[in-house]
N, C-alpha and C positions, 0 to 999 in steps of 0.2 A: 097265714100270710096277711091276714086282713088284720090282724090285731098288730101285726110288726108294721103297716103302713097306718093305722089309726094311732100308733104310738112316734110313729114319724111325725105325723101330723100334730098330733099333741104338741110334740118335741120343735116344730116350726114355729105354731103359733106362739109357744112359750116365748122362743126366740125371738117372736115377731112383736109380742107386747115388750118383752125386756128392749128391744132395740128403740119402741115406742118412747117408753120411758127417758129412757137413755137421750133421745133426743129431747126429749120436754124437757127437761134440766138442760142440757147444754142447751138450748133458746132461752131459758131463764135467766142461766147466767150471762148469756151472749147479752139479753137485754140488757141486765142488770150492770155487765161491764160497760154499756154503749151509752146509759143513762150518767154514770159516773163520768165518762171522759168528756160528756156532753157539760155535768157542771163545772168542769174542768177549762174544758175548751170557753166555757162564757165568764169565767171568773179569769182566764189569760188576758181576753180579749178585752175584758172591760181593765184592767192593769195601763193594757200596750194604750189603749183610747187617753186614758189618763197621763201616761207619759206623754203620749205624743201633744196631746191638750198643754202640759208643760213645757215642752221644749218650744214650742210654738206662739208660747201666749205672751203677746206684746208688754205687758208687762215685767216679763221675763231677759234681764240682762241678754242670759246666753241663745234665746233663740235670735234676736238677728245675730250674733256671732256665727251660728251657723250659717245660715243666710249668705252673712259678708264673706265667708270662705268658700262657700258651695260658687258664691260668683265668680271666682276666682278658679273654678278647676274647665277652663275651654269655656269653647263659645255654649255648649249645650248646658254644661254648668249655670252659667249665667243667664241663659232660659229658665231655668227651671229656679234659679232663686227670682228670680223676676214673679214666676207664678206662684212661691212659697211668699212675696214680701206680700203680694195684690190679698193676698187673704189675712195676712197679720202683719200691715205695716210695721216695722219698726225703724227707728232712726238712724242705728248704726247701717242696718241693710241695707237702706235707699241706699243710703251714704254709699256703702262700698259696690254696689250697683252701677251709679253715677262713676265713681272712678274706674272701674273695670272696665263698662264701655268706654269709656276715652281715653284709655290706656287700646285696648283695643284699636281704636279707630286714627290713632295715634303709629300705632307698627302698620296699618294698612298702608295709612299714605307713606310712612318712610317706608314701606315694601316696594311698593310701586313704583318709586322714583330711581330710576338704575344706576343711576353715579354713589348714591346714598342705600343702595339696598344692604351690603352686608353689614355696614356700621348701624344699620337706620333701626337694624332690630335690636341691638344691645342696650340702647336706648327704652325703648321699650320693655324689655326682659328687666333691666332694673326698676322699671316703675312699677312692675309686679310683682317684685322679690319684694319691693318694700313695702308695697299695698299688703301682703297678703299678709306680710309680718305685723302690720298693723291690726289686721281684720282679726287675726287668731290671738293680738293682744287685746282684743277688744275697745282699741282709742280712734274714735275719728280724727285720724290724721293726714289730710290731703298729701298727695306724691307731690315731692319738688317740682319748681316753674311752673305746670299746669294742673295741678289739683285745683283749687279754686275754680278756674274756668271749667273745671268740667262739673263742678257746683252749680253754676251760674247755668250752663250752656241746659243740662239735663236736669233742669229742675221738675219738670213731669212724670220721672222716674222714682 
C-alpha cells in the first residue's frame, strides 16, 4: 500500500511539474502576445497623432473646413469649434464662427419678438442652410444682408 501511495505521489508531482511548465509557457507567450500588441498599440497611436496633427494644422485648407462645419452643428457645436479654432486659428474658421454666432443671435431676437416668432426663424434657418453650404464648400462667403456685419461686429472671434 505504501508503494501504490508513493506511486501516487510520484504520479502528482509529475503532474504538478507538467502543470508548472505548462504554465511557464503560456506566461511566455501571454508576455510575448502583450509585448506585440503594446508595439502595436504605439505605432496606431503615433499614425492617429499624425493624422489629427494634419487635419488640424493651420496650414492645412481642410482643417478649418472642419472647424467651419463643426460651427454649424448647435450651439455646443459651435463651442467646441470655438475651442478647435483658439488652438490652430485658421481663416475660414474664424470666419464661419463669426457667422454662426450672428446667425445664431439673429433667430434669438426674431424668436423673442411674438408678432414675428414663427416667420422670424425661417429667416434664420436660411442663413444656415447657406452658411453651412458654404463652410463644406470651403469659400468665405458671408450670408445675404448681414454677413458682413457679423465680420465687423465679432471680430474678436
Amino acid at each position: 500500500m505504501s508503494d501504490e501511495k508513493k506511486d501516487l505521489g510520484d504520479k502528482a508531482e509529475e503532474a504538478f511539474d507538467k502543470a508548472k511548465e505548462t504554465a511557464k509557457e503560456a506566461a511566455e507567450d501571454a508576455k510575448e502576445a502583450a509585448k506585440d500588441f503594446t508595439e502595436e498599440a504605439k505605432e496606431a497611436a503615433q499614425e492617429f497623432k499624425e493624422d489629427v496633427k494634419e487635419a488640424f494644422d493651420p496650414a492645412n485648407p481642410e482643417s478649418g473646413k472642419t472647424v467651419a462645419i463643426i460651427a454649424h452643428l448647435t450651439l455646443i457645436g459651435w463651442i467646441i469649434a470655438i475651442i478647435m479654432n483658439s488652438s490652430n486659428k485658421t481663416e475660414l474658421g474664424s470666419f464661419y464662427i463669426r457667422q454662426v454666432l450672428g446667425i445664431m443671435l439673429v433667430g434669438f431676437v426674431l424668436g423673442i419678438i411674438p408678432v414675428v416668432n414663427l416667420i422670424g426663424w425661417i429667416f434664420p434657418l436660411i442663413l444656415w442652410i447657406v452658411s453651412l453650404i458654404g463652410s463644406i464648400n470651403g469659400h468665405q462667403k458671408p450670408v445675404f444682408l448681414v454677413g458682413e456685419y457679423f465680420q465687423n461686429w465679432f471680430k474678436g472671434l
